[in-house]
N, C-alpha and C positions, 0 to 999 in steps of 0.2 A: 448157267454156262454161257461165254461168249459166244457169237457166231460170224463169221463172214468178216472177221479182221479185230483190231481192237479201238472201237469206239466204246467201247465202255468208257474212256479218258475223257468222258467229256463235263469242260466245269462250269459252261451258264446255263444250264437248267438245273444242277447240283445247288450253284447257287441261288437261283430265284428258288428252289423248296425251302433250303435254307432260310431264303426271307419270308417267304411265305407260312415257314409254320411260325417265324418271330411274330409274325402278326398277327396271329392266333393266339401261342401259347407260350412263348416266352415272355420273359421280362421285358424287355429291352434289345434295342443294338447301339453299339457301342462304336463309334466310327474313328479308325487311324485314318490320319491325313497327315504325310509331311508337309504337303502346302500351306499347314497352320491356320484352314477355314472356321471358323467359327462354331464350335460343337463339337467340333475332333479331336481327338489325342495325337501329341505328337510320336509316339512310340506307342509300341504291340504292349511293352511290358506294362504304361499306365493304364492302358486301355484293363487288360490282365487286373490289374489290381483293386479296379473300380469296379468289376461285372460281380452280379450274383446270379445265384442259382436261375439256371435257365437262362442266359440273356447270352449275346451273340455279340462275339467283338467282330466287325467286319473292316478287312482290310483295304486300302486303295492300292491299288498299281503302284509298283513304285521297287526301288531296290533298298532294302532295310540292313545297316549295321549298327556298327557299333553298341555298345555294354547297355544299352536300352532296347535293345531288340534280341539278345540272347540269356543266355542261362535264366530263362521265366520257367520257375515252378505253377506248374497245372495244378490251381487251387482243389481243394476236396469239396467240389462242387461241379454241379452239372453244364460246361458252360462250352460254345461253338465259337474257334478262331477261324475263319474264312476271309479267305481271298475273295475280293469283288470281281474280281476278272480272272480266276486262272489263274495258273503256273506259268502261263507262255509271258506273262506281264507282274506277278510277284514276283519278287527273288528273297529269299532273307538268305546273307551272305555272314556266315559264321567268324570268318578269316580266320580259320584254325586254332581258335580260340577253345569256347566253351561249346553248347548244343545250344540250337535256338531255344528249345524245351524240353525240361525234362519232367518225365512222369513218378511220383515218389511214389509212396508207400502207403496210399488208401487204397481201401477196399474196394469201395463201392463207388464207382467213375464212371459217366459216358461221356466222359468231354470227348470232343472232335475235334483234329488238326485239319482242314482241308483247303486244297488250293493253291499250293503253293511251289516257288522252287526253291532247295536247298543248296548252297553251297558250300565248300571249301571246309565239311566237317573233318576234325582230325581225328585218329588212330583213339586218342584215349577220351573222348566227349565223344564223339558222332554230332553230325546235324541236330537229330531226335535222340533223345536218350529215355529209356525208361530203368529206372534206379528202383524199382519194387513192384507189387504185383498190381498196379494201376491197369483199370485195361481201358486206356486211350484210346481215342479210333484217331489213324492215318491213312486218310482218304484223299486219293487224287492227286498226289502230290510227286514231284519229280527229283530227284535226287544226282547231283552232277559234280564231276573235279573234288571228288571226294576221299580222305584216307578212309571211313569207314561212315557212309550215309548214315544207318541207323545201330545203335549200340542198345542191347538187351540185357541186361543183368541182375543181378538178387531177386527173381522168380516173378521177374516182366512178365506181363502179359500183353503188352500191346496189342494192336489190333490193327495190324496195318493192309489197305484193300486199295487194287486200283491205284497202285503207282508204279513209277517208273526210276528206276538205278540204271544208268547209262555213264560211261566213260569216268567209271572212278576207280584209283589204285590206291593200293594200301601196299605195304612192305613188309607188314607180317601175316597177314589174309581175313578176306571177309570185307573187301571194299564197298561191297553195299550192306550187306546186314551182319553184326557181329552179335551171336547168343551166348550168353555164359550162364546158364544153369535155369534157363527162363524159358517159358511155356509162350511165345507170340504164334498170334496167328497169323498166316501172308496167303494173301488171297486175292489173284485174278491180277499179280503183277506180272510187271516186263524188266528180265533183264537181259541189259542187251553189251556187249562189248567195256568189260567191269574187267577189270587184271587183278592178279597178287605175284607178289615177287613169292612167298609161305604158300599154304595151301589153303585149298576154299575161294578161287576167283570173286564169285558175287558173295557166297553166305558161308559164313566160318562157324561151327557149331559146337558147343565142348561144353564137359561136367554133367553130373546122374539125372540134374533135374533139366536138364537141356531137351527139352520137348515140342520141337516146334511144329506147328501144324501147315502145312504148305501147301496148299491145292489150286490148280485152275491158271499156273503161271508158264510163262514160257522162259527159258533160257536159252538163250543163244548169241553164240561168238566169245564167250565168256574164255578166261584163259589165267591157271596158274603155274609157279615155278615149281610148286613140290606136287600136291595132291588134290585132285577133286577141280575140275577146272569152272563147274560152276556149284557145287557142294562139297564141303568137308566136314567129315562128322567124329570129335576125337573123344575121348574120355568119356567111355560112356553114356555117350548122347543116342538117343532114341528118336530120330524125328519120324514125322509121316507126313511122306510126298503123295498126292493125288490129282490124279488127270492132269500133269505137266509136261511139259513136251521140251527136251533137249536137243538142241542143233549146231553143230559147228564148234563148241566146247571143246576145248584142249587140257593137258596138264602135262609137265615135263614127267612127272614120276609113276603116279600113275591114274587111273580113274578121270579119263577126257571126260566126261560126264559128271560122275559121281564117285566118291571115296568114303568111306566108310570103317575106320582103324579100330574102333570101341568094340569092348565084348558083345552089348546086346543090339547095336547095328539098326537098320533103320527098317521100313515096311511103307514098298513102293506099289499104289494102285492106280491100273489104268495110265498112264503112264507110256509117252513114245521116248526112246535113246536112239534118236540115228543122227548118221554123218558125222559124229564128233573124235576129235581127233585122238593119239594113243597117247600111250600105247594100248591103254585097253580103255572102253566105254565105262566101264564099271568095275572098283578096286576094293578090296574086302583085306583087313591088316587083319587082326584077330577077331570081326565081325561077325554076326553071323546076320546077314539081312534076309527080309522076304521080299520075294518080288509077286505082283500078282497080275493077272491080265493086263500085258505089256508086250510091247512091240518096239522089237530091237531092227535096227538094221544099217546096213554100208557105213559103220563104224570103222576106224583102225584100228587094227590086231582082230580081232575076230568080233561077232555077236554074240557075246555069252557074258553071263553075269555068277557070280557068287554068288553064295547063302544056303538054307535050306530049306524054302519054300520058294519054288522056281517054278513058275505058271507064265509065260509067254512065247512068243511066237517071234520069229525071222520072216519079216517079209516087206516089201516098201509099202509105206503108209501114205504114198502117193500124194506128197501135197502138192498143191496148184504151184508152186515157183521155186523152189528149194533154195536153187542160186541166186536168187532177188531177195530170196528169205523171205518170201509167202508161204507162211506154214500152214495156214487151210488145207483144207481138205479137199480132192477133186471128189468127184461125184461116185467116184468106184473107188475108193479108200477105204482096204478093210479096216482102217478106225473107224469109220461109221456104226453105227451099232445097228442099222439093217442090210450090215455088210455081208453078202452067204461067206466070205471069209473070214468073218467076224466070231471065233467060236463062243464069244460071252454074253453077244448081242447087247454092248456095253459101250458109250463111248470111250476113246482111248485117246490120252493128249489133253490140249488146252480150248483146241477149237474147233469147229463143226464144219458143214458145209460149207464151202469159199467160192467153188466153181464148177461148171462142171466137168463128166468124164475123161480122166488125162488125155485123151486120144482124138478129143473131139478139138474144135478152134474155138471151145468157149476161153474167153481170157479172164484170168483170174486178177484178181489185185496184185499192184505190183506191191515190194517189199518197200521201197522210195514213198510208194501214196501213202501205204501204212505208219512210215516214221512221220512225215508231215503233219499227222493225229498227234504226235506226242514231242518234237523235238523241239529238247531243250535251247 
């Protein structure tokens, strides 16, 4: 669990492990250079096509296009694409083309995406795609100016941890991540200010086998035209949300937070809903959701949620900056889990201690220092 803001975004020590187990136990690394230095590839995909099992293509700085740098099939091998410096200095720029990568239809997969920025993925590729039950890791990676950052479908497993979906629209929903009947896992992301004209601002979610696993993220300032302003869950999707914190989330129709239209609805733990906009925090069509040890509060339209397993509590969760969008926690936050207002003795949300007791003059992070950690 993160604590005290989100550095967890951080990619030159990510990468020096990265190079440091090649030096152990990999094969190989494999170096893209557009500068055309002696030993390099000049494109991700050659690089891609020459690695074997275990070896590590490492990327240089630089802004990557064109049809050598997209639609590369993740061989059925164990193999690490990284970024040598980060997302602040990669770009791979899709131009609403194809996905930079997509993950097929093996079993048995640990390659790693990491480091990187995406752009300009469209509605039907995504930046990332995963086309079968490949479970890729997506680590550290940033996602921007996107119709649909990452696309999940025919029973994805992806595995995406430690990124960031910021300022991307789509026009029918799910700007940062769209599920179609696929099991990914999303963990320890940031979304922050993601629109849909449809429903599902950041994650658009639909079909029986739609199971996605989401824990340890934050949402916030997310916003849709129909439903769910930072989740949409239709046909039958089943996700599970854990310890996530929604802020400032809108939707024109209904569910500022969260929407949920499918018979078997979703099951939320641990878990903060406040401040986001209406007309209600939480929207239930024919759903029936649980909710469990959560804490709602100064939402529009009321604090109250649907479903029927309803385990939380009305109260502010106290974080260190609200309006700056520091969502830490002050030091008397009954999300703390040695909170005496804490009835689960559990934490509740994405993030721990930030600061301390709201009343005191400790000053907490500002929400500004926090984006500087991650802006694209």
């Amino acid at each position: 669990m993160r604590t005290g803001g989100v550095g967890f975004l951080v990619t030159v020590g990510a990468v020096v492990l990265v190079m440091g187990t090649a030096q152990t136990g990999f094969a190989g690394v494999l170096r893209v250079d557009q500068s055309g230095d002696p030993g390099t590839y000049a494109s991700i995909r050659d690089a891609v096509q020459m690695a074997a099992d275990g070896d590590t293509v490492l990327v240089a700085p630089g802004t990557y296009t064109g049809p050598d740098n997209r639609n590369i099939r993740i061989p059925d091998l164990d193999i690490n694409i990284v970024s040598a410096a980060g997302p602040e200095s990669t770009v791979i720029d899709v131009e609403w083309t194809q996905a930079a990568f997509r993950a097929l239809d093996y079993q048995h997969n640990d390659s790693m995406i990491r480091g990187f920025t995406f752009k300009n993925g469209s509605s039907t590729w995504g930046a990332v795609k995963g086309d079968g039950p490949m479970s890729v890791r997506v680590v550290d990676c940033w996602f921007s100016e996107c119709e649909t950052g990452i696309l999940c479908e025919q029973n994805s497993n992806l595995r995406i941890r430690d990124c960031l979906f910021s300022n991307n629209h789509s026009s029918i929903g799910g700007s940062a991540i769209r599920i179609d009947s696929s099991q990914p896992e999303i963990t320890d992301c940031v979304f922050r200010e993601n629109s849909s004209d449809g429903s599902g601002g950041a994650i658009d979610c639909w079909g029986a086998m739609c199971k996605p696993q989401i824990q340890g993220c934050l949402f916030v300032d997310n916003t849709a035209g129909g439903f769910g302003g930072a989740i949409c869950g239709k046909e039958f999707s089943r996700p599970t949300i854990t310890n996530c914190t929604f802020v400032g989330n809108s939707a024109a129709e209904s569910g500022g937070a969260l929407y949920f239209e499918a018979l078997y609805g979703a099951v939320l733990e641990n878990c903060i809903i406040a401040f986001n906009g209406g007309p209600n925090p939480f929207g239930c069509g024919t759903s029936d959701p649980q909710i469990w040890r959560s804490l709602l509060f100064g939402n529009a339209g009321a604090d109250t949620v649907c479903g029927s397993v309803l385990q939380y509590v009305v109260t502010d969760p106290r974080f260190c900056g609200v309006t700056a969008r520091d969502v830490t926690l002050c030091a008397d936050s009954p999300a703390l889990p040695d909170s005496p207002e804490n009835p689960w003795g559990e934490l509740i949300g994405c993030f721990d201690l930030g600061c301390g007791p709201c009343g005191s003059a400790v000053e907490g992070a500002s929400w500004g220092g926090i984006k500087a950690l991650f802006r694209p």
